[in-house]
C-alpha positions as CSV (number, residue, x, y, z in Angstrom):
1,X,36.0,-30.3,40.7
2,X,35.4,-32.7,43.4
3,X,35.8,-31.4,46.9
4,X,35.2,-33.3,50.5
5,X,35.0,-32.3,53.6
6,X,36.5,-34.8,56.3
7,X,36.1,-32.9,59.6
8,X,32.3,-31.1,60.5
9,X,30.4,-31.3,63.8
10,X,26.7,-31.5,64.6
11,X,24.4,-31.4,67.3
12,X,25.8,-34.6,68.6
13,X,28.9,-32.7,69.7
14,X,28.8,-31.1,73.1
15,X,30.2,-27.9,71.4
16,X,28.0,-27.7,68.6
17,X,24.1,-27.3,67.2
18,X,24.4,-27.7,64.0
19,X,21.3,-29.1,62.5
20,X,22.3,-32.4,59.8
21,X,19.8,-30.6,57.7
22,X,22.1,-26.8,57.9
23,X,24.9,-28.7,57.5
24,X,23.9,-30.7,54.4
25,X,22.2,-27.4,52.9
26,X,25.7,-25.7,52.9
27,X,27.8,-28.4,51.9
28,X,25.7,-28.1,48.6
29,X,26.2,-24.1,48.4
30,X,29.9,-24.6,48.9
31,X,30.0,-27.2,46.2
32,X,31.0,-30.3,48.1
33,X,30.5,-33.9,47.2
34,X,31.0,-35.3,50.2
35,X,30.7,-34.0,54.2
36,X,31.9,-35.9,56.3
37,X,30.5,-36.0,60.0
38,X,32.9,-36.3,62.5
39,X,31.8,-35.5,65.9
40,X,33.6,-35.3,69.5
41,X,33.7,-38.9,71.4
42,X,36.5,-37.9,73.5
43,X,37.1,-41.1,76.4
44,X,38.8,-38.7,78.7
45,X,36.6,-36.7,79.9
46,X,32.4,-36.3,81.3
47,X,29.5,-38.5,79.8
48,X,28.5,-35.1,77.8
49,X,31.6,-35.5,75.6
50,X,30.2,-38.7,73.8
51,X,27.1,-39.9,72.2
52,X,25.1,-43.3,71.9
53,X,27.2,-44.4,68.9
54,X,24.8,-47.2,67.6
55,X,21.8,-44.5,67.6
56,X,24.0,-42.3,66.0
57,X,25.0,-44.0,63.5
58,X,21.1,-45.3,63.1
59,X,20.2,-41.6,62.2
60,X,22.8,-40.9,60.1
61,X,22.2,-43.8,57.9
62,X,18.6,-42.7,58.0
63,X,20.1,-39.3,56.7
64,X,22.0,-40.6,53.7
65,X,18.9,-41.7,52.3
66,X,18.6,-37.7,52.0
67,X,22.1,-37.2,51.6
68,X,24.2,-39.2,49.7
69,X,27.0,-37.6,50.3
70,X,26.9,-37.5,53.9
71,X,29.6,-39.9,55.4
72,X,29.9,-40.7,58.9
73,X,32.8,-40.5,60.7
74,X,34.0,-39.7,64.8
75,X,36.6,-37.6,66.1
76,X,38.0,-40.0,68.7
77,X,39.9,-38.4,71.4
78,X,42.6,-39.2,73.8
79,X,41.4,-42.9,72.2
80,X,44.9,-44.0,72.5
81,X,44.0,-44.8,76.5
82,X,40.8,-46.9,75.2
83,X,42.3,-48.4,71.9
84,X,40.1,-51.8,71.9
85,X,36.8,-48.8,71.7
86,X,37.4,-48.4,67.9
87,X,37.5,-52.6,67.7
88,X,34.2,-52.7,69.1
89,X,33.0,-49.9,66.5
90,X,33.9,-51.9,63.6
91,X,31.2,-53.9,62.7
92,X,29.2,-50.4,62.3
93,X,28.6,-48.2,59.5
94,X,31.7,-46.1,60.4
95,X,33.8,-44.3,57.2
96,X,36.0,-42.6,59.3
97,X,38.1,-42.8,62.7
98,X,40.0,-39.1,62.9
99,X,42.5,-39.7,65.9
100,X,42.9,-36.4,68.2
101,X,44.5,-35.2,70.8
102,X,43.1,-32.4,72.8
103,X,44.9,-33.1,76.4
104,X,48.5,-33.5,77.3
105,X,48.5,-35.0,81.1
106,X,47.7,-32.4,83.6
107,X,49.3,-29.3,81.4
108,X,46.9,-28.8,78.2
109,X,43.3,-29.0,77.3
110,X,40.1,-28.1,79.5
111,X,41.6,-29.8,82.9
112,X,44.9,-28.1,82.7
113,X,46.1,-27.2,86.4
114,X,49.6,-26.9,86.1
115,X,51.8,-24.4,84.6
116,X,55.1,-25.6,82.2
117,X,57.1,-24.1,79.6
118,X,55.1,-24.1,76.6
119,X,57.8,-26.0,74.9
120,X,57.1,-28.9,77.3
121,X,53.2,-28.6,76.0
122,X,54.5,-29.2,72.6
123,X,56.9,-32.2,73.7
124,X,53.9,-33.9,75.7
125,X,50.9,-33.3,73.4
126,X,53.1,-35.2,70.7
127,X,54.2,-37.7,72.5
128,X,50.4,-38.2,72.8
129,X,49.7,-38.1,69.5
130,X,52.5,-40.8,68.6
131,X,51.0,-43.1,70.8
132,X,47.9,-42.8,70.0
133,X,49.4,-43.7,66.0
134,X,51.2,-46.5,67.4
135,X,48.4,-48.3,69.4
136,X,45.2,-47.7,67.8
137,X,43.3,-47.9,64.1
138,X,42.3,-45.1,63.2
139,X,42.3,-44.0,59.9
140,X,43.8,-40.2,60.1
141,X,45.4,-38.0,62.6
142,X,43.6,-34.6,63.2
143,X,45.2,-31.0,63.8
144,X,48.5,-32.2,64.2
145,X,50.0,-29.1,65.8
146,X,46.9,-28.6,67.9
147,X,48.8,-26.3,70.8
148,X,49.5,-23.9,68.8
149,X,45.8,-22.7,68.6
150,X,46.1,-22.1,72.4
151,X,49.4,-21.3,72.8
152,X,51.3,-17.8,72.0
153,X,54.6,-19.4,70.8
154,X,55.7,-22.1,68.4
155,X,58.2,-24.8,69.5
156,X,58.1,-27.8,67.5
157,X,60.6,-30.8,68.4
158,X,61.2,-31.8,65.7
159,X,62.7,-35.2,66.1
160,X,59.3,-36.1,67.7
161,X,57.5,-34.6,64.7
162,X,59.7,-36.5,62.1
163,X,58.7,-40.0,63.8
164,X,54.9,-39.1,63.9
165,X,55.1,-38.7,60.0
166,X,57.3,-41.4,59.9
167,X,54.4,-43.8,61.5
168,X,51.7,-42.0,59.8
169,X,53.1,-43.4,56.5
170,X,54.4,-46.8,57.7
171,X,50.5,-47.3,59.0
172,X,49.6,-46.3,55.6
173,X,46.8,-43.6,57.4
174,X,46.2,-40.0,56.2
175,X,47.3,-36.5,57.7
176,X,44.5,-34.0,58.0
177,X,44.9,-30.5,56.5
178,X,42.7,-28.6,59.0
179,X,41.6,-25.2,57.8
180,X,39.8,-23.6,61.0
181,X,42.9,-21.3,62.0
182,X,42.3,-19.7,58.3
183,X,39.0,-18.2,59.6
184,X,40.9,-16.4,62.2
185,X,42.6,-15.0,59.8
186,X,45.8,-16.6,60.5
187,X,48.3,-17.7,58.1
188,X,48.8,-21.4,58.9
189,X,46.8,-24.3,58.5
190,X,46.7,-27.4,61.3
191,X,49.4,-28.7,60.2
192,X,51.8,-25.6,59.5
193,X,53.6,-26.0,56.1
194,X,57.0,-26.8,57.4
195,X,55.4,-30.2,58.9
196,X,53.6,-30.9,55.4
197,X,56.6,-30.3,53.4
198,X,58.5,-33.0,55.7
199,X,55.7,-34.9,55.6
200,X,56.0,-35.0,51.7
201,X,59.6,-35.4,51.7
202,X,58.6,-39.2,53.9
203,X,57.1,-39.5,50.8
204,X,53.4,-39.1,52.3
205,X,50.9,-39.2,50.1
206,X,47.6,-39.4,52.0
207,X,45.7,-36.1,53.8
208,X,42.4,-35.7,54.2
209,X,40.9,-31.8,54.1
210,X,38.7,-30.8,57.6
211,X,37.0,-27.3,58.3
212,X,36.3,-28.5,61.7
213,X,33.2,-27.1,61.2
214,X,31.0,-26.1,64.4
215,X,28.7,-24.2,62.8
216,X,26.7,-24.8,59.5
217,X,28.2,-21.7,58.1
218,X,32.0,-23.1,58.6
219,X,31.2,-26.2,56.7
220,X,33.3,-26.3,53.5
221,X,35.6,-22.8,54.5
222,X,38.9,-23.4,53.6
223,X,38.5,-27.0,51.5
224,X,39.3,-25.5,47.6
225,X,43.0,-23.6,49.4
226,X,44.0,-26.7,51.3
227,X,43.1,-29.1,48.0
228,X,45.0,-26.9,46.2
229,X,47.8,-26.7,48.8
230,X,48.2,-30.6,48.6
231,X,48.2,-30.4,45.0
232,X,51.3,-27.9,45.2
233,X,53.1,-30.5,47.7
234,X,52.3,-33.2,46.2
235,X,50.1,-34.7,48.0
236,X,47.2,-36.5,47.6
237,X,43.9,-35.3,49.3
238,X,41.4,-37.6,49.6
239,X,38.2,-38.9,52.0
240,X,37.3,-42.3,53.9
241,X,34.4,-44.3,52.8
242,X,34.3,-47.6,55.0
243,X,37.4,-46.8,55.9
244,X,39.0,-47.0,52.5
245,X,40.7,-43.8,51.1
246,X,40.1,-42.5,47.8
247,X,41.8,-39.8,46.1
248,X,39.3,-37.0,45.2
249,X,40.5,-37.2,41.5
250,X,40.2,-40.6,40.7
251,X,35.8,-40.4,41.3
């Protein structure tokens, strides 16, 4: 079986210290053919949130020589309020551009100072993530539902939800399946089932799988259950290689 990993940090994210070396060590033990590297570059917020993309991407090319199936990807945040950023990354060795949202104006993410309902949280961090579809080019959207890993309740608007999917497959990009809140032993993935079912029924195809690893250890948790979950939805999980998606069975 061929499995990929979309969605692992390194030392180059501020939150991480993964070694390439750890990480490329257990993507082997956990049977993966590709790992993909996608660390924070987040235009929001301190100089420490980003990285000197053209060295980066000068070492990790280095690295592939080692690792072939080491891809190199960012996880561009809040990149909907610097969209010509990913224009001036084309021209390098990029496979990947996972869109996130970790802020929603003033009321969630690290610089939160003022207090809502949380069903206002929802209806902002979307509207976030819709914009960011609409006026960038990425390739995928990350952790869809982000809030709820924060947040003690569940309130999905669902009109707003049902437009995000409805861009996602008119742009012809991929949904990420993200597996971390299965190591907290909760039951959901990022995003929950009811939004990948709707998703499906848009007749969405594309996901991509991400552990959101931060630690070598995490790298590959969770891949084989959502591979199989998009199998059972009908879905086709997949990876970017300069930018192109492929669908893990036809390699």
């Amino acid at each position: 079986m061929i499995l990929a990993d979309s969605h692992i940090h390194s030392f180059f994210s501020s939150d991480s210290t993964s070694s390439l070396e750890d990480i490329a060590l257990m993507a082997k033990n956990k049977g993966l053919t590709f790992f993909t590297l996608c660390d924070h570059y987040e235009v929001w917020e301190e100089e420490k949130y980003t990285f000197d993309v053209e060295k980066r991407c000068h070492i990790l090319v280095e690295k592939q020589k080692q690792f072939p199936g080491l891809l190199i990807g960012v996880e561009a945040g809040e990149i909907q309020n610097n969209p010509s950023l990913l224009q001036s990354w084309k021209n390098l060795p990029f496979d990947l551009f996972l869109g996130a949202i970790h802020v929603a104006e003033d009321v969630f993410g690290p610089g939160a100072n003022r207090s809502v309902p949380e069903e206002t949280i929802y209806q902002l961090y979307l509207h976030e993530v819709k914009r960011m579809i609409e006026t960038t080019d990425i390739d995928a959207v990350a952790h869809l539902d982000f809030p709820r890993r924060y947040l003690s309740s569940y309130h999905i608007p669902w009109d707003i939800v049902d437009e995000i999917l409805s861009l996602i497959v008119e742009k012809d990009i991929a949904l990420e399946i993200n597996t971390s809140l299965w190591r907290k032993q909760l039951p959901f993935s990022m995003p929950d089932l009811e939004i990948l079912k709707r998703y499906a029924n848009k007749k969405g195809k594309k996901v991509i799988l991400g552990s959101d690893a931060h630690h070598p250890e995490d790298v590959g948790e969770g891949i084989l259950r959502a591979f199989l979950l998009a199998q059972e939805l009908n879905l086709v999980p997949g990876y970017y290689k300069n930018h192109i998606f492929t669908p893990l069975e036809e390699i």
